[in-house]
N, C-alpha and C positions, 0 to 999 in steps of 0.2 A: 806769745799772748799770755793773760794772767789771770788763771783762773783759781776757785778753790776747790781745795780738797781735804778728805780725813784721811791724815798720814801718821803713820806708829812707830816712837821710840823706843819703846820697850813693850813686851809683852804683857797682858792683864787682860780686864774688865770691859766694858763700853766704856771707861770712865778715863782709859789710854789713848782714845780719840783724838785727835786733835784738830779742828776745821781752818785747816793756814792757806794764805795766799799764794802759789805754786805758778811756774812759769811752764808753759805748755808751748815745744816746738812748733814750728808751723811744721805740715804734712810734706814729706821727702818722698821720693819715685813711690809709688804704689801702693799710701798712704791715705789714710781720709783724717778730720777734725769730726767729732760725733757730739753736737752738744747733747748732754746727757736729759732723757723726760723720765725715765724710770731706771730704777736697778732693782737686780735679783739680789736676795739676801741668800746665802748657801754655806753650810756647815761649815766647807771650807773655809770661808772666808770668817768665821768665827775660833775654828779652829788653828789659824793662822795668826789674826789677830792675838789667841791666849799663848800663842808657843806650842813645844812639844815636836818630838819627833817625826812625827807624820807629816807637818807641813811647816819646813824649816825655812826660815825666811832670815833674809839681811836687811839687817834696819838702818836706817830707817825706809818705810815703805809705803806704798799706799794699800789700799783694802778696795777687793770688790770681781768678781771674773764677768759677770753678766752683766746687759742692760739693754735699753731702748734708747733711740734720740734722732735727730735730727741731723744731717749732715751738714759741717759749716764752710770745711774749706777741701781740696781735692787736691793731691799731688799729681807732679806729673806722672804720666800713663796709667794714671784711673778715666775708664773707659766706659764700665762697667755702673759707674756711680756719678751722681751732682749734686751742688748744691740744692738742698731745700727738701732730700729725699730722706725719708723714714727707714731705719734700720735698725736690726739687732744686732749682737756680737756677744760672743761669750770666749772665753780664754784669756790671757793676759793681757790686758791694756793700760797704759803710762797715762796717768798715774797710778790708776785703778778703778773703778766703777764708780764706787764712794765719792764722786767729785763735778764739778758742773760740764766739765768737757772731758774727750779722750782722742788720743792719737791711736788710730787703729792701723790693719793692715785691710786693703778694703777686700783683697782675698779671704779671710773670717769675716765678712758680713753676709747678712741676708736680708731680701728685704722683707719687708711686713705687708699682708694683706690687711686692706679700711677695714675688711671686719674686726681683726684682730686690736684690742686698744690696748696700750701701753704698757701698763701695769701685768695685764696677763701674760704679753710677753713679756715681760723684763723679767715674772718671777717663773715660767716657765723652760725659758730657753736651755738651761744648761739641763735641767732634768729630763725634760721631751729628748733632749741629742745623742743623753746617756740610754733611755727607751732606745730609742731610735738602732741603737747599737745593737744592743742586746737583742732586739728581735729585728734585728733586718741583716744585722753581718757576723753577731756571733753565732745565730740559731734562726733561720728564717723561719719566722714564727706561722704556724699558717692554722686554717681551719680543723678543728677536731684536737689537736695538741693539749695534753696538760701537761701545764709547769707550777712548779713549787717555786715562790716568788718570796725573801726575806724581806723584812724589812719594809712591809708594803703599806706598815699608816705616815710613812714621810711623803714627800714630794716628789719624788721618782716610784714608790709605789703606788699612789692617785692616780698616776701617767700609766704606768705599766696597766693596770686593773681596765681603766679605758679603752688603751689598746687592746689589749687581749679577749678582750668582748665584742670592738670590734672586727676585728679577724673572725670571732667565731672561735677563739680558742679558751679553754678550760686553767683558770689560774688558782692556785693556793695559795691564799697568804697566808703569811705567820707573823 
């Protein structure tokens, strides 16, 4: 199928963008089609976009880890998932977020509760997962705890400082 996307020849600016016509496989064993309604925008995927060490990419590529949408098509032995259902995903998807569809694995999805809309998850998802981490399996975070928390006016600190209030536990940011 043919959809578009913003995919990167070289490294740079917003301005290396490029919004092209891009062929998207149909869904193989244990696969879904996710038309894209929101994405997350994440440092990564800026810092990928400009180059640099930390997030080495072969170009040309697409841009994007998170988002929200819609499921379009289902591979075989998707079970779990159908058409017409609401989902997240975050981590690598062909082409990239940046784009109107994505070939996912339907094992990285979740789905979304009504109350939840779009945009929140899409710009939430990979931040909440990285929380999620840090106080459920690196350090189960519980009632009474203080922790010194870097880095806490981005978007995984908004997440943490919530969290950490609701537990009941004691945060420092810096």
């Amino acid at each position: 199928m043919k959809i578009h996307a913003f995919i990167i020849y070289e490294h740079g600016g917003p301005e290396v963008l490029k919004w092209e016509e891009v062929d998207l496989a149909d869904p193989g064993p244990g696969e879904v089609v996710i038309r894209n309604t929101a994405v997350g925008l994440n440092f990564a995927d800026i810092y990928l976009r400009a180059g640099g060490p930390s997030h080495p990419a072969k170009l040309p590529t697409g841009l994007g880890i998170e988002g929200v949408g819609v499921i379009e098509k289902v591979g075989r032995g998707v079970k779990a998932f159908k058409p017409g259902q609401r989902v997240g995903y975050a981590g690598g998807a062909k082409p990239g977020s940046y784009s109107e569809a994505v070939l996912k694995s339907a094992q990285q999805l979740v789905r979304l509760p009504s109350w939840l809309d779009d945009k929140t998850a899409a710009a939430a998802l990979t931040k909440g997962m990285t929380v999620q981490y840090l106080f459920n399996r690196t350090h189960k975070l519980k009632r009474g705890d203080t922790i010194l928390f870097t880095a806490v006016a981005g978007g995984v600190g908004l997440i943490a400082v919530q969290w950490a209030k609701a537990v009941g536990a004691r945060l420092i940011g810096t």
